[in-house]
C-alpha positions in Angstrom: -17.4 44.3 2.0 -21.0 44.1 3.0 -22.9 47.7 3.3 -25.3 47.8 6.2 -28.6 50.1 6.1 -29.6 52.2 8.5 -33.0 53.2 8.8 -32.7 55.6 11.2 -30.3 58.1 9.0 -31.5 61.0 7.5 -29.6 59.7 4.2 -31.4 56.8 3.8 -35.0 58.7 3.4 -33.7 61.7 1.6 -32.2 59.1 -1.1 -35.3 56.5 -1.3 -37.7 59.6 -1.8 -35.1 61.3 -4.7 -35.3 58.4 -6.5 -38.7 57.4 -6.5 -39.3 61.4 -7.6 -36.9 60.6 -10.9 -38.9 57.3 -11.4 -42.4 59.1 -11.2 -41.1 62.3 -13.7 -39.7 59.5 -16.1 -42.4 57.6 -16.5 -44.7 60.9 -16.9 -42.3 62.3 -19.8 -42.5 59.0 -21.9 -46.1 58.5 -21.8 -46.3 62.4 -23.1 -44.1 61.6 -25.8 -45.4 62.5 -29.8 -45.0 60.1 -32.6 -42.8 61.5 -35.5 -44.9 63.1 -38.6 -45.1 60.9 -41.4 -42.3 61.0 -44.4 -44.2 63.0 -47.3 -43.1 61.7 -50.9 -40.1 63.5 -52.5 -40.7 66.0 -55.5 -37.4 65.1 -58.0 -35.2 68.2 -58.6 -32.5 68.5 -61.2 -29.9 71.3 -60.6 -27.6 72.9 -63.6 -24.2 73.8 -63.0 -23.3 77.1 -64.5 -20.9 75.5 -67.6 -24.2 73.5 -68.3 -26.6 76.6 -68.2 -24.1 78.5 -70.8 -24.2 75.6 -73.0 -28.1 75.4 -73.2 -28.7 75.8 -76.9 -31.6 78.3 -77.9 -34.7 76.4 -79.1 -37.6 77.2 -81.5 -41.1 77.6 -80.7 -42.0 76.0 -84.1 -39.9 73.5 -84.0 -41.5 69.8 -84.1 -39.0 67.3 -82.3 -36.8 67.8 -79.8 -33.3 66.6 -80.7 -31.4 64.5 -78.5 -27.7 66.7 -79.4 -29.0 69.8 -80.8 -26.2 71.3 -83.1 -26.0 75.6 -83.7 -28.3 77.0 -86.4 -26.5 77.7 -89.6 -28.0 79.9 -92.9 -24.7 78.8 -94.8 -21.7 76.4 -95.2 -18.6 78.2 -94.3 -15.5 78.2 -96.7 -13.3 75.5 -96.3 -9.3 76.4 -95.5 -6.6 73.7 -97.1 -4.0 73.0 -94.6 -0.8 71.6 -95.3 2.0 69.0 -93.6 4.7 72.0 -92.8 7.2 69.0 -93.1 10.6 69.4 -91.1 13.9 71.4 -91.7 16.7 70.0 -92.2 19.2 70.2 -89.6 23.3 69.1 -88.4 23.3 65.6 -87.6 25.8 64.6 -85.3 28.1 61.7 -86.5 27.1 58.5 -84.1 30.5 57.9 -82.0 32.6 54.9 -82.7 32.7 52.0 -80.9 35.5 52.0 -78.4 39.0 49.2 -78.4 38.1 46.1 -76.8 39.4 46.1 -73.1 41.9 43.8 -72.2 41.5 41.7 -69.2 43.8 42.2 -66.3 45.9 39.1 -65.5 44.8 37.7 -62.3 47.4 38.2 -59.1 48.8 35.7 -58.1 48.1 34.7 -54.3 50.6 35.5 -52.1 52.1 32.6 -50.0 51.4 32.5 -46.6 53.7 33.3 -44.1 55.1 30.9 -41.6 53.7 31.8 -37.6 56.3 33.1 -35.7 57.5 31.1 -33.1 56.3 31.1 -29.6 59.4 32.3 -27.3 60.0 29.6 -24.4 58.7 30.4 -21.2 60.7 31.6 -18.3 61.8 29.3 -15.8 59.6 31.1 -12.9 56.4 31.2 -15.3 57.1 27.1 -15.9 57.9 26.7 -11.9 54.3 28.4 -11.4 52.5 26.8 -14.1 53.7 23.1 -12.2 52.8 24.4 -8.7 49.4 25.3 -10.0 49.0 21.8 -11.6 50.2 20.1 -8.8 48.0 22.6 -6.8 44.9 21.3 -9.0 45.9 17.6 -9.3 45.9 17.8 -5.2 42.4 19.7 -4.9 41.0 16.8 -7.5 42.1 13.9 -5.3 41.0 15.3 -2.3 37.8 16.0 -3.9 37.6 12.5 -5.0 38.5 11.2 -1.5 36.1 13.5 0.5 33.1 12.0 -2.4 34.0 8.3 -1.6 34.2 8.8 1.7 30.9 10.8 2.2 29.7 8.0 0.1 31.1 5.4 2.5 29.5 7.4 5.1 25.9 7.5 3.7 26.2 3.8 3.0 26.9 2.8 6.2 24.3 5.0 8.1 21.9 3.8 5.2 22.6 0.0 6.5 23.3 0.8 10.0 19.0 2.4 10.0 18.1 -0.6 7.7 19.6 -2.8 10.5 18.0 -0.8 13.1 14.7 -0.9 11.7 14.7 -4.5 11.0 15.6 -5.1 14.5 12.7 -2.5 15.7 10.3 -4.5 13.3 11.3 -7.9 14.7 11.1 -6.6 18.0 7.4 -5.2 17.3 6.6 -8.3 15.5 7.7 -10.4 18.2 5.9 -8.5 20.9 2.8 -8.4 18.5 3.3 -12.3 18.6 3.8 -12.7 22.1 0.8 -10.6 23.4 -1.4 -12.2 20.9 -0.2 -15.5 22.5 -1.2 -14.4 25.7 -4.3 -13.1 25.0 -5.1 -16.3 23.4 -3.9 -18.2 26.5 -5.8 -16.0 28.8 -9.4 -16.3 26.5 -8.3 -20.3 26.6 -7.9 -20.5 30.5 -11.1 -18.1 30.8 -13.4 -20.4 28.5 -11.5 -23.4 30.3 -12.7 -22.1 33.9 -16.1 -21.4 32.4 -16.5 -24.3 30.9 -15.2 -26.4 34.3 -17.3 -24.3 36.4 -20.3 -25.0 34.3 -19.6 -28.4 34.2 -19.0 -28.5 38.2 -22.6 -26.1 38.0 -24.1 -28.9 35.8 -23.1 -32.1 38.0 -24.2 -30.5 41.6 -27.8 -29.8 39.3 -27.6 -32.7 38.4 -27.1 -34.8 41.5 -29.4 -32.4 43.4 -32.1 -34.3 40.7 -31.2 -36.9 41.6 -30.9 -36.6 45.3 -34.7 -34.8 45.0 -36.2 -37.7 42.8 -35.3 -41.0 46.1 -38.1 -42.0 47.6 -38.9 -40.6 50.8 -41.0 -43.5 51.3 -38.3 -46.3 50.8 -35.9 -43.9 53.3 -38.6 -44.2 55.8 -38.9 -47.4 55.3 -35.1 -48.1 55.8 -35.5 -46.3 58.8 -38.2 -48.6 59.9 -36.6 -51.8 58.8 -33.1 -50.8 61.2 -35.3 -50.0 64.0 -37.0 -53.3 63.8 -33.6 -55.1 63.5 -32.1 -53.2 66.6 -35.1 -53.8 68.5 -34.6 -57.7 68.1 -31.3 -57.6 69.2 -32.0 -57.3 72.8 -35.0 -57.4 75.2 -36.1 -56.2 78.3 -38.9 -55.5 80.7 -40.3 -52.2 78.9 -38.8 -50.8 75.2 -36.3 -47.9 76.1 -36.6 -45.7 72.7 -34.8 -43.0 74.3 -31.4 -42.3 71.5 -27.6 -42.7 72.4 -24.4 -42.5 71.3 -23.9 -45.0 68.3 -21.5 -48.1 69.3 -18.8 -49.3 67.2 -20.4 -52.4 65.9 -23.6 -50.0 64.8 -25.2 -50.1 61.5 -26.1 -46.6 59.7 -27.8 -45.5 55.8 -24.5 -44.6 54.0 -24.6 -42.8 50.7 -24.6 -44.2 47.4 -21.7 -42.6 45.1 -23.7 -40.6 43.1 -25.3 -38.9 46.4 -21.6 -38.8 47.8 -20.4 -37.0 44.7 -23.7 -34.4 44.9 -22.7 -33.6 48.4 -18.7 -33.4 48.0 -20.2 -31.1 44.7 -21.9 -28.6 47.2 -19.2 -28.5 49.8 -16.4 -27.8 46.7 -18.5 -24.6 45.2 -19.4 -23.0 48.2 -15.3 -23.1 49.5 -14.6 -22.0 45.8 -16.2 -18.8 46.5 -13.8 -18.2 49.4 -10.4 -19.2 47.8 -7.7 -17.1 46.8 -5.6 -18.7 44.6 -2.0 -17.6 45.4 0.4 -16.1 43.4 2.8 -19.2 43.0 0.2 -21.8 42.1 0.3 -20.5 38.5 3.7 -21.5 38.1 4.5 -25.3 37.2 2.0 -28.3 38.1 1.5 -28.0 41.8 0.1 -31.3 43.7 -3.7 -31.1 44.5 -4.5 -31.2 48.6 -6.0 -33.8 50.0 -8.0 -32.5 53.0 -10.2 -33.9 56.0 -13.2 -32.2 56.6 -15.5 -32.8 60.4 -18.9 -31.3 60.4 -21.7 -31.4 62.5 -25.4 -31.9 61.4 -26.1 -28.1 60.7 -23.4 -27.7 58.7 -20.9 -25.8 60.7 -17.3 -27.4 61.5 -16.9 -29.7 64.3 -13.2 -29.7 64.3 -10.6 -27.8 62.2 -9.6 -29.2 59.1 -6.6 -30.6 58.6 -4.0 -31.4 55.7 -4.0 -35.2 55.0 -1.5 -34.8 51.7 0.2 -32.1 50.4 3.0 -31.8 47.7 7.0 -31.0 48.9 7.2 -27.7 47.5 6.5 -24.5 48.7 3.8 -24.0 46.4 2.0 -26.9 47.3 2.4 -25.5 50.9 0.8 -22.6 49.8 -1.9 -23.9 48.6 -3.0 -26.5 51.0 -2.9 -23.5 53.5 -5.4 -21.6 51.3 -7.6 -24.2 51.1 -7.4 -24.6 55.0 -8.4 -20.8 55.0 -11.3 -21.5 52.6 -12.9 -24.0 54.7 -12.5 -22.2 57.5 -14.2 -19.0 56.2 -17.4 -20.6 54.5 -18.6 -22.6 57.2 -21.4 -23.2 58.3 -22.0 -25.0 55.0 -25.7 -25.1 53.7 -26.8 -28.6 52.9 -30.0 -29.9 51.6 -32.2 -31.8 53.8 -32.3 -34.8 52.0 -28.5 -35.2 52.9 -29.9 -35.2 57.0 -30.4 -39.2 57.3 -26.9 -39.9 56.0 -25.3 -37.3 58.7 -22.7 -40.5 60.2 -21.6 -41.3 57.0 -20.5 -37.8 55.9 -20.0 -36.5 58.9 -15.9 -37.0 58.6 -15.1 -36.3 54.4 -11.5 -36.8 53.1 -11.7 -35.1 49.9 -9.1 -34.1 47.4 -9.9 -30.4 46.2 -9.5 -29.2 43.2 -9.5 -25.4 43.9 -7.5 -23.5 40.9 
């Protein structure tokens, strides 16, 4: 438990300034403090018990050495007393007693035989009936016992195996669909780089042709240009040149395109429509038949007449999908085509192109 202070108690004051009093007072009274006198040397003292003071022998003044055992003063030898061995009396001596008869040794008894047990009286008819009921009673209880074990044993084995079966199945299961959506996922990342990679490729050849469309010689078009004019003008004559354009006649001459220009321009056409397909839900199903479609268009770019099916596969799905290229067309126009493409506008102005839309 943590205490907390509180300056503003009366306590708290009353207690810092006690105790800094006791503090102040204690250091006074030790510096005050004497030093303890110094030990004065000891003056020896012998002291004389009172047996010891009666036993003090009187000395002589003129007396030259002190004896170490003083004996008494004498003036003369005392007379001597002969004193005799009083002997002993002679007194009744008791005769020593006489030593007593030998003791004979008791014969050892003779151990007694044992007796024989008595024997047990037969039981009573009622006590044997009870004593078979109750071990027919046991015997019962003990198979039962056994019976209920083996078959709780039984029990746990098979609800042991019947979970072991269960969680292989559940495992397999897992496993399977572990499998299966790693499968897809694979196929899907597979059709996504496959689209990527076709559309960059489709990206690549339109680049490519538009290179190659940019690099022709305007001068050698012109030229063409000038060249037909010459060789229409020689055809026919008259009385004043009529240069004044009409509709084009069946036996007419005009600047087709080459097949890499043709593939350029059918390029184009194909990625702008692919921007307005939907790809319906069937075509993913089997390997549906690729429409083969006619395509009219006037010089701008928009459609001169609607498109129409040339081929189409029998099924429904190929139905379905020439229909949504139909739509496709239809919503992208007008179409934005490069200039360069102009001077070839009789040869392209009718395409029959297969599409390739998925």
């Amino acid at each position: 438990m943590k205490l907390k202070f509180n300056t503003s108690e009366p306590g708290f004051w009353v207690s810092g300034v006690t105790h800094a009093a006791l503090l102040g007072l204690a250091m006074v009274g030790l510096s005050s403090f004497h030093k303890f006198p110094e030990a004065e040397e000891g003056i020896p003292v012998e002291i004389f018990t009172e047996n010891q003071v009666s036993q003090i022998t009187k000395g002589e003044k003129t007396a030259k050495d002190v004896q170490p055992t003083p004996k008494p003063r004498a003036d003369r030898v005392a007379d001597k007393t002969e004193l005799r061995d009083p002997g002993e009396e002679k007194r009744d001596t008791p005769a020593p007693p006489k030593r007593p008869e030998e003791m004979k040794v008791a014969d050892k008894e003779e151990p007694v035989a044992s007796q024989p047990p008595l024997p047990t009286p037969p039981p009573k008819p009622a006590e044997v009936k009870a004593q078979e009921d109750e071990k027919k009673l046991i015997e019962k209880a003990e198979a039962e016992a056994i019976e209920e074990a083996k078959a709780a044993a039984a029990k746990a084995k098979a609800e042991a195996e019947a979970q072991a079966k269960a969680k292989a199945e559940a495992d397999a299961k897992a496993k399977a669909k572990a499998e299966a959506d790693a499968k897809a996922k694979a196929d899907a990342e597979a059709k996504k780089l496959a689209d990527a990679k076709a559309k960059a490729d489709a990206e690549a050849k339109v680049r490519k042709d538009a290179e190659v469309a940019k690099k022709l010689d305007l001068a050698d078009i012109k030229q063409l240009l000038q060249n037909k004019e010459k060789n229409q003008s020689t055809g026919a004559s008259a009385n004043e040149i009529q240069k004044t354009p009409s509709l084009g006649t069946q036996t007419g001459s005009a600047a087709k395109l080459n097949p890499s220009q043709r593939d350029s321009l059918i390029g184009i056409l194909t990625e702008q429509i692919r921007k307005c397909y939907t790809v319906p839900v069937s075509a993913s199903i089997g390997n549906p038949t690729l429409p083969y479609l006619e395509i009219r268009l006037n010089p701008d770019g928009s459609l001169s007449a609607d498109p129409a099916v040339l081929r189409a596969g029998p099924s429904s799905t190929d139905r379905a999908i020439a229909d949504a290229a139909l739509r496709a067309v239809r919503r992208c126009a007008p179409y934005r085509l490069p200039a360069q493409f102009a001077p070839f506008y009789a040869d392209w102005k009718t395409l029959n192109v297969e599409f390739d839309l998925s």
